[in-house]
C-alpha positions in Angstrom: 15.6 97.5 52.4 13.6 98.0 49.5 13.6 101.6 47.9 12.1 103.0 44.5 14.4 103.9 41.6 14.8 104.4 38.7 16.1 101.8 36.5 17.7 101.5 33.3 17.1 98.0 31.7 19.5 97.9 28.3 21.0 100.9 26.5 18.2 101.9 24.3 15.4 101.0 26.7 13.1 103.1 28.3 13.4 103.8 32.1 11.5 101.6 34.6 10.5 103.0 38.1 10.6 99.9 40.4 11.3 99.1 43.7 15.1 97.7 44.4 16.4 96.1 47.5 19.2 98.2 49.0 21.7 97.0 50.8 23.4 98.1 54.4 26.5 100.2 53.5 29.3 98.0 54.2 33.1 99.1 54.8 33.7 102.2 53.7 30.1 102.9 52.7 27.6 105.5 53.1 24.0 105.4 52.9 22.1 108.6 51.7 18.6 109.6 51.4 18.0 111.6 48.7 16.3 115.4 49.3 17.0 116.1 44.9 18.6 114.4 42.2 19.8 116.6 38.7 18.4 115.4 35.3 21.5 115.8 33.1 21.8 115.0 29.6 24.8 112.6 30.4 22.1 110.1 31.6 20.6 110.3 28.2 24.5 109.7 27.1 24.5 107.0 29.3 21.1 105.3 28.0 21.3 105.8 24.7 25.0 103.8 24.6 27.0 107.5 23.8 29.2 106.9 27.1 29.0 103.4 27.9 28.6 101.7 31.2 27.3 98.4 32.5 23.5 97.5 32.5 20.9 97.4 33.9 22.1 99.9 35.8 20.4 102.9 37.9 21.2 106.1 36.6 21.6 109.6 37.9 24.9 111.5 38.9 24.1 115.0 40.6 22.2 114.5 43.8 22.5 115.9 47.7 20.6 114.4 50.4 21.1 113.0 54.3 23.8 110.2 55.9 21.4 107.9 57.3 24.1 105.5 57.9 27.5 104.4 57.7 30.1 101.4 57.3 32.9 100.7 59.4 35.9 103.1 58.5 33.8 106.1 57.7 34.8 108.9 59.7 34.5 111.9 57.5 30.1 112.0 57.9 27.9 110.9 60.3 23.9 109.7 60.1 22.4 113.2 60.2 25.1 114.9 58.0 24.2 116.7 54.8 26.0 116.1 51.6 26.7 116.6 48.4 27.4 113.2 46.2 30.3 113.4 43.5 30.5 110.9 40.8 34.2 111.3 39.7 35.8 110.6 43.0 39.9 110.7 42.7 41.7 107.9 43.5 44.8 110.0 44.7 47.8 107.4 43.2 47.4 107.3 39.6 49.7 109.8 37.3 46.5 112.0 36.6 46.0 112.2 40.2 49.9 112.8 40.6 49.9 115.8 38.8 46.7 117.7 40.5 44.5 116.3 37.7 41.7 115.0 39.4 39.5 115.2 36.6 41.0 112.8 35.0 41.6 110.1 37.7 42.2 106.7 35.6 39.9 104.9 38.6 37.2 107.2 38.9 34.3 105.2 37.6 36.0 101.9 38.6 32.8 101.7 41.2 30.4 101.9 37.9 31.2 97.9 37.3 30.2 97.0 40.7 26.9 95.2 42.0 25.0 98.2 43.9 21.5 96.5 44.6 18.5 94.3 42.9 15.5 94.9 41.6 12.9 93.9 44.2 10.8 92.0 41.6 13.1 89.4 40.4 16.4 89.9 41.9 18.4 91.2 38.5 21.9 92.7 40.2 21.8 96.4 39.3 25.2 98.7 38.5 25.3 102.1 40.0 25.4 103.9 36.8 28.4 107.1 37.1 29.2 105.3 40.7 26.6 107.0 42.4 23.3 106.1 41.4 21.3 109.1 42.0 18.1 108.3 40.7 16.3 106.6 43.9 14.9 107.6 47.3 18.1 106.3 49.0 21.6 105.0 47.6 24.8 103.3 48.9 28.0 104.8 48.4 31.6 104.7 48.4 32.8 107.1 51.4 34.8 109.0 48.7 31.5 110.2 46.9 30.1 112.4 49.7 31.5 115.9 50.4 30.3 117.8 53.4 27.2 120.1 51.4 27.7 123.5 52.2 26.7 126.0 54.8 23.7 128.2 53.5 22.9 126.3 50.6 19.5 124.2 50.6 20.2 120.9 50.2 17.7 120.7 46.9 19.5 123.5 45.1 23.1 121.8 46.2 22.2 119.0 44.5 22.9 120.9 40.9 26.5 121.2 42.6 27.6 117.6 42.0 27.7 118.2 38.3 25.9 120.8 35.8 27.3 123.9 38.5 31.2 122.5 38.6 31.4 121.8 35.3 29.9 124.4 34.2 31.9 126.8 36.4 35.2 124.7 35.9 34.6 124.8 32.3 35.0 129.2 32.5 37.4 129.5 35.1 39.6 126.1 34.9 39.6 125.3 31.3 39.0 128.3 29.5 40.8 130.9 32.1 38.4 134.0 31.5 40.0 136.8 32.0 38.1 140.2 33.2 36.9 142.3 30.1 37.1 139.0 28.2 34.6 138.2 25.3 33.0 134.8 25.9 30.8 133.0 23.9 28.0 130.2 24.9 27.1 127.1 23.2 24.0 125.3 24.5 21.7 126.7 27.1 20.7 124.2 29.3 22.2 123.6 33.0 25.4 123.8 32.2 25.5 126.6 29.6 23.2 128.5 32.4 26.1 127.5 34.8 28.8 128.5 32.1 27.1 132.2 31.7 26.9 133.1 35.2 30.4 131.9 36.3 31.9 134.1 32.9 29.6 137.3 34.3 31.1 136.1 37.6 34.5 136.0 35.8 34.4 139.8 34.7 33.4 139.1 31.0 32.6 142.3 29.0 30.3 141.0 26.2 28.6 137.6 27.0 27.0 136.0 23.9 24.2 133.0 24.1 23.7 130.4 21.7 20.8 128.2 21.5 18.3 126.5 19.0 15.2 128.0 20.9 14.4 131.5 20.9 12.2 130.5 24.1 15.8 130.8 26.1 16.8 134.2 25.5 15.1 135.7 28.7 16.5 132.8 30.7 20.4 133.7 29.3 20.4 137.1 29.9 18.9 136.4 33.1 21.9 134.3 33.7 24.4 137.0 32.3 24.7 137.1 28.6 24.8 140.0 27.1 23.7 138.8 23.8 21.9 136.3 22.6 22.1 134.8 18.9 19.5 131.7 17.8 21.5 129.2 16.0 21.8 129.2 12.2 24.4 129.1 9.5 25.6 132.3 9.5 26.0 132.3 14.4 30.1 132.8 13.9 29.4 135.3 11.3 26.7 136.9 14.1 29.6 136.4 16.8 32.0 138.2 14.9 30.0 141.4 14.1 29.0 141.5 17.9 32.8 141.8 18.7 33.8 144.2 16.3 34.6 141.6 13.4 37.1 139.7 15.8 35.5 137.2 17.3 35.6 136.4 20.9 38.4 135.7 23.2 36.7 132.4 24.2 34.1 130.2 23.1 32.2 127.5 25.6 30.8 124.3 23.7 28.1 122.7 26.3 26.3 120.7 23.0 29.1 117.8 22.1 28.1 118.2 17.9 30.5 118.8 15.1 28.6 121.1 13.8 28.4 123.1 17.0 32.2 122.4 18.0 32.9 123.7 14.4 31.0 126.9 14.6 32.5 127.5 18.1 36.3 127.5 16.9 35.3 129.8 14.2 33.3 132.5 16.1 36.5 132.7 18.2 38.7 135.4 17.1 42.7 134.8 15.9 44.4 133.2 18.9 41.1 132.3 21.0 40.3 129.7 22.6 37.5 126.9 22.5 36.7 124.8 25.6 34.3 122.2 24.5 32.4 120.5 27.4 29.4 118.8 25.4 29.7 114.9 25.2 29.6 114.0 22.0 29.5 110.4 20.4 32.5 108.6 18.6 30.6 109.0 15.0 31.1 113.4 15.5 34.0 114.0 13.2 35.3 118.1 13.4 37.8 118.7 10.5 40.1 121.3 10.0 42.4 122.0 7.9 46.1 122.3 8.2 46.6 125.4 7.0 43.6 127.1 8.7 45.0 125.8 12.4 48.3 127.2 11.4 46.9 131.0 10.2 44.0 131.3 13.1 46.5 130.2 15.6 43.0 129.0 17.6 43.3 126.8 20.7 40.7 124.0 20.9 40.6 121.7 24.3 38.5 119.4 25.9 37.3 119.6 29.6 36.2 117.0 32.3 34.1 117.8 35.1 34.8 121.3 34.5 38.8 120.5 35.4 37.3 120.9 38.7 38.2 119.5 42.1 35.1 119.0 44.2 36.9 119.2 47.4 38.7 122.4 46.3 35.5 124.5 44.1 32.8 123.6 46.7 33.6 126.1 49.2 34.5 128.7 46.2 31.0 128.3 44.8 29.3 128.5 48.2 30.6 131.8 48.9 29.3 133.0 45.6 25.6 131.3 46.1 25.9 132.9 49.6 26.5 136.3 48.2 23.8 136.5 45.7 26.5 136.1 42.7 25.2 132.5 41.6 21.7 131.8 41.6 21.5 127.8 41.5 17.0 127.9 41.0 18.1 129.9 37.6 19.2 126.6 36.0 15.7 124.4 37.0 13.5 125.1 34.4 11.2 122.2 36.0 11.0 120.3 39.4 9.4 116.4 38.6 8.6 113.6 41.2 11.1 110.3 40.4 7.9 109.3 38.6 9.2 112.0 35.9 12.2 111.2 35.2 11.0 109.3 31.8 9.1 111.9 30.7 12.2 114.4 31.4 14.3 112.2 29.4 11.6 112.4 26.4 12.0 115.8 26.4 15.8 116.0 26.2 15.4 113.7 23.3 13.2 115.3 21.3 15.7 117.9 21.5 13.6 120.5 23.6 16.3 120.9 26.3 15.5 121.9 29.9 17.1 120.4 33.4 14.6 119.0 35.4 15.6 118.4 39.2 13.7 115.7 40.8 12.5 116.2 44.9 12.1 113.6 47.0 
């Protein structure tokens, strides 16, 4: 069955909407039609070759949508169900998986190197991107990347779950450990920084602080929870520290992936902080320190995954929030686009304007 998508040709290329021939979910398979899909600035990662996965492939990662149907085995959905789609599904047996790591299953985009459908016009196999696919009216999935969407939720807004909302939340309250009466820090916000700053409000943070390039975003941050807001420049961890009474603060959030940004982020943190950095960055971003500086700051820096998030597990935690008013998922769209729009979303994030479009089908 033929469905429209949208397709990415080569890394570096420009993203084609075409039709693609679908396939009946086999074994283990579900089928789902899509009611929103996220645009998140790992798809640019992914086209521009930054994270790299095979091609031509069809990309998107944070959707929710409908069972329409499923493959033998499948017994945890039905046609008719709602769900959420996860990318990073855990395999359950490898060592990460052993030790509760989910986030870091060593199989969870095995599913990215397999055929998921062709393009309708001349046959070419297409790969499903981060496993899932996302950007088309309908995909077919492995029965491990649906989750049950929750209760009270619309199934547009739940779409922002599968990626920019866990991460995002993970990042504050799995990576970083906020504390209540904490001082946090922001770097970048787009849908994940938006995602970061309510989940540290949510975490009982006393000062909030914002970071961005564009001025434009400061309504939108403290609308989201910071309590500051500082426009990026040389002197931001010099900004930082007089905001915190020339300490710094007790935890930095890095949702860019730049050296530069990384850098900064360490040193607004004050002497024993610590620095969660979630932006993707690409293998030619080298941070240096010093030896002696790591030694006298005493600073912790760490990656994070997903948001050290287990979808199963923060689901139902971030439901309850969204239910109660706490987490307010429309604050991270800053524009809804047809799946005609996804090129001209991805312009945007390239030029370096920032946003989160979600696409409705």
């Amino acid at each position: 069955m033929a469905v429209r998508a949208a397709v990415l040709p080569a890394v570096g290329a420009p993203l084609e909407i075409t039709g693609v021939d679908l396939p009946d979910p086999g074994p283990g398979e579900v089928r789902v039609r899509l009611a929103a899909t996220g645009v998140c600035h790992s798809d640019l990662s992914l086209s521009d070759g930054t994270m790299r996965v095979p091609v031509p492939a069809i990309l998107g990662h944070e959707g929710a949508g409908t069972v329409v149907a499923v493959g033998e085995d499948v017994t945890h959905v039905a046609p008719g169900d709602d769900v959420v789609l996860n990318w990073a599904p855990s395999c359950g047996a490898c060592p990460a998986c052993g030790r509760g790591e989910v986030w870091l299953c060593a199989h969870a985009l095995d599913g990215a190197a397999r055929v998921h459908a062709h393009r309708a016009d001349d046959g070419t196999a297409l790969h499903p991107g981060l496993n899932v696919a996302a950007f088309a009216e309908e995909t077919v999935v492995p029965g491990a990347c649906v989750l049950p969407a929750p209760d009270g939720v619309p199934l547009a807004d739940a779409a922002l779950l599968g990626c920019a909302v866990l991460t995002g939340y993970g990042a504050v309250h799995h990576s970083a450990r906020v504390r209540a009466g904490e001082t946090v820090a922001v770097f970048g916000v787009g849908g994940v920084g938006l995602a970061a700053l309510q989940s540290a409000r949510i975490a009982g943070a006393s000062t909030i602080v914002a970071v961005d390039v564009s001025p434009e975003k400061e309504e939108l941050a403290c609308a989201a929870g910071a309590t500051e807001y500082v426009v990026a420049s040389d002197t931001t961890a010099r900004q930082i520290r007089a905001l915190t009474g020339k300490q710094g603060v007790d935890v930095a959030v890095e949702c860019v992936g730049r050296a530069s940004t990384i850098r900064t982020a360490w040193e607004s943190t004050r002497r024993g902080g610590r620095t969660t950095v979630v932006g993707i960055g690409g293998k030619h971003e080298q941070v240096t320190f010093n030896a002696l500086e790591i030694f006298h700051w005493g600073r912790t820096l760490a990656g994070c995954v997903y948001g050290n998030s287990d979808p199963a597990r923060d689901l139902p935690v971030l439901a309850a929030h969204i239910r109660s008013g706490a987490f307010d998922l429309t604050a991270l769209v800053t524009d809804r686009i047809t799946l005609d729009g996804i090129p001209a979303a991805f312009d945007t994030m390239t030029a370096g304007k920032g946003g989160r479009a979600l696409v409705v089908f």
